[in-house]
C-alpha positions in Angstrom: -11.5 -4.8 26.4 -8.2 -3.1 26.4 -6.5 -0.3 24.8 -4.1 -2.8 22.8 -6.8 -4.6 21.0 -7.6 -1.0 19.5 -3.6 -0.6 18.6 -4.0 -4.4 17.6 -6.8 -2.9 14.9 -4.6 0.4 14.1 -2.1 -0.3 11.6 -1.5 3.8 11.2 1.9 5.3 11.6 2.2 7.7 15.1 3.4 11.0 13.8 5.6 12.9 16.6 6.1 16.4 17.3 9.8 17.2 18.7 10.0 20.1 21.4 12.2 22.3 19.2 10.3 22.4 16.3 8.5 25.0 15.1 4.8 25.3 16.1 4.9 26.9 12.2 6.2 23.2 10.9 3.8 21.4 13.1 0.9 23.3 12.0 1.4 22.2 8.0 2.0 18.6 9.3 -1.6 18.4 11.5 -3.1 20.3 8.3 -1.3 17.9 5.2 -2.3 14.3 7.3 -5.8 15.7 8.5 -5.4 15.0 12.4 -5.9 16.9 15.5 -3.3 16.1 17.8 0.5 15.0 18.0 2.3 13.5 21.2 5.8 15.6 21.7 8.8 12.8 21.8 12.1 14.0 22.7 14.4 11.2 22.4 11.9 8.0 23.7 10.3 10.0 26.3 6.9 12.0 25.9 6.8 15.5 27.4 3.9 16.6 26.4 1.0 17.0 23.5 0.4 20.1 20.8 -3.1 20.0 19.8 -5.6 21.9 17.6 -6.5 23.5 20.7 -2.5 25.2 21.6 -3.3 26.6 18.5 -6.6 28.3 19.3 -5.1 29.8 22.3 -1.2 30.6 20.9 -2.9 32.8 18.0 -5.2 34.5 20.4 -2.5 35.2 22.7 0.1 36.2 20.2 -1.1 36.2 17.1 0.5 35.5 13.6 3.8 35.2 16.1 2.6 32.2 17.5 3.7 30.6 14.3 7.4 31.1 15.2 7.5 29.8 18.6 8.7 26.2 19.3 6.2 23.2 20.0 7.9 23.3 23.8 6.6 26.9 24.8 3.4 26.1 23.7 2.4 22.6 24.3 0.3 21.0 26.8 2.3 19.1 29.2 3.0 17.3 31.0 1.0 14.9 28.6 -1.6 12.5 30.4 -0.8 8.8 29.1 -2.4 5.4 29.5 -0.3 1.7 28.9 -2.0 -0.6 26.4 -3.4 -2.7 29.3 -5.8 -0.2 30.4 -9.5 -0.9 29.8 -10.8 1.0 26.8 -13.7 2.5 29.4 -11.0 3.8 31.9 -9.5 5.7 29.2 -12.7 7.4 27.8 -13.6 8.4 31.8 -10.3 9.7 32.1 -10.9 11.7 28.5 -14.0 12.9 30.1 -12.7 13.9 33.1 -9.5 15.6 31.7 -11.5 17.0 29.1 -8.8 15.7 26.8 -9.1 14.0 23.0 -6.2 12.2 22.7 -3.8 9.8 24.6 -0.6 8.9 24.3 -0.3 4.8 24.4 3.2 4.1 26.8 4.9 1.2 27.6 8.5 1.5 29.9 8.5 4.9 29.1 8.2 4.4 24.9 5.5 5.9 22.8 3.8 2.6 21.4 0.4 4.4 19.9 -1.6 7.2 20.1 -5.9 7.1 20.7 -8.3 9.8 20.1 -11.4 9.6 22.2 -13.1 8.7 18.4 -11.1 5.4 18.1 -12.7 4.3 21.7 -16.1 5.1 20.8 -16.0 3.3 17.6 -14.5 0.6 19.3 -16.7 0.6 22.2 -19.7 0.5 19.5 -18.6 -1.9 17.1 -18.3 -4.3 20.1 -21.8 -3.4 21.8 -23.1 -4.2 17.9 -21.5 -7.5 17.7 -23.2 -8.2 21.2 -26.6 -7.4 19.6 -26.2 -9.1 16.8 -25.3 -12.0 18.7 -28.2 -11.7 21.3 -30.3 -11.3 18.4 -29.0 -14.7 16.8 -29.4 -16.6 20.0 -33.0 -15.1 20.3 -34.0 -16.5 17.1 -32.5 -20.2 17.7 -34.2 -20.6 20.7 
């Protein structure tokens, strides 16, 4: 089980954060499409990510301020990525380990999706139901 049969499943649209932006404008786009992280593109390349967590620590740092400052003095990078060939239980150990929530999915150096550590539980689950379902069904033939 790989990373791409969870983009296979995803038919969302990646939003993007660019490094010259305002953390201000990124803010209002994580709040109006209800999500907790963006990866930061500039040109094809990602440089970093700006989470929910920047936030918490630009606005204790700075305060109200914080909201002026561009997405490049204040993200985390340099971002942590996987390709979509890696196996969905390498990327949640690597989550675990880097104590990170989200991952940017990169193939020659593109952005081609973006997993939260949510999509590869649910994925990991759905597929450890369909085994027990299945285990269940064969039970019962025999």
């Amino acid at each position: 089980m790989t990373i791409s049969e969870i983009l296979g499943n995803n038919q969302h649209s990646v939003f993007t954060a660019h490094p010259n932006e305002s953390v201000g404008d990124v803010v209002t786009r994580l709040a109006e499409n209800r999500i907790g992280a963006l990866p930061v593109v500039d040109g094809a390349e990602v440089v970093g990510i700006f989470s929910e967590r920047d936030i918490v620590y630009g606005i204790a740092k700075h305060g109200a301020a914080f909201l002026a400052k561009t997405v490049r003095e204040t993200m985390t990078a340099p971002a942590i990525t996987v390709s979509s060939d890696t196996a969905i239980m390498s990327g949640l150990s690597l989550m675990t380990k880097r104590r990170i929530r989200h991952l940017p999915v990169v193939e020659e150096g593109n952005l081609t999706g973006f997993v939260s550590i949510g999509d590869l539980v649910k994925h990991r689950i759905e597929k450890i139901e369909a085994e027990a379902a299945a285990m269940r069904d064969y039970i019962q033939m025999a």
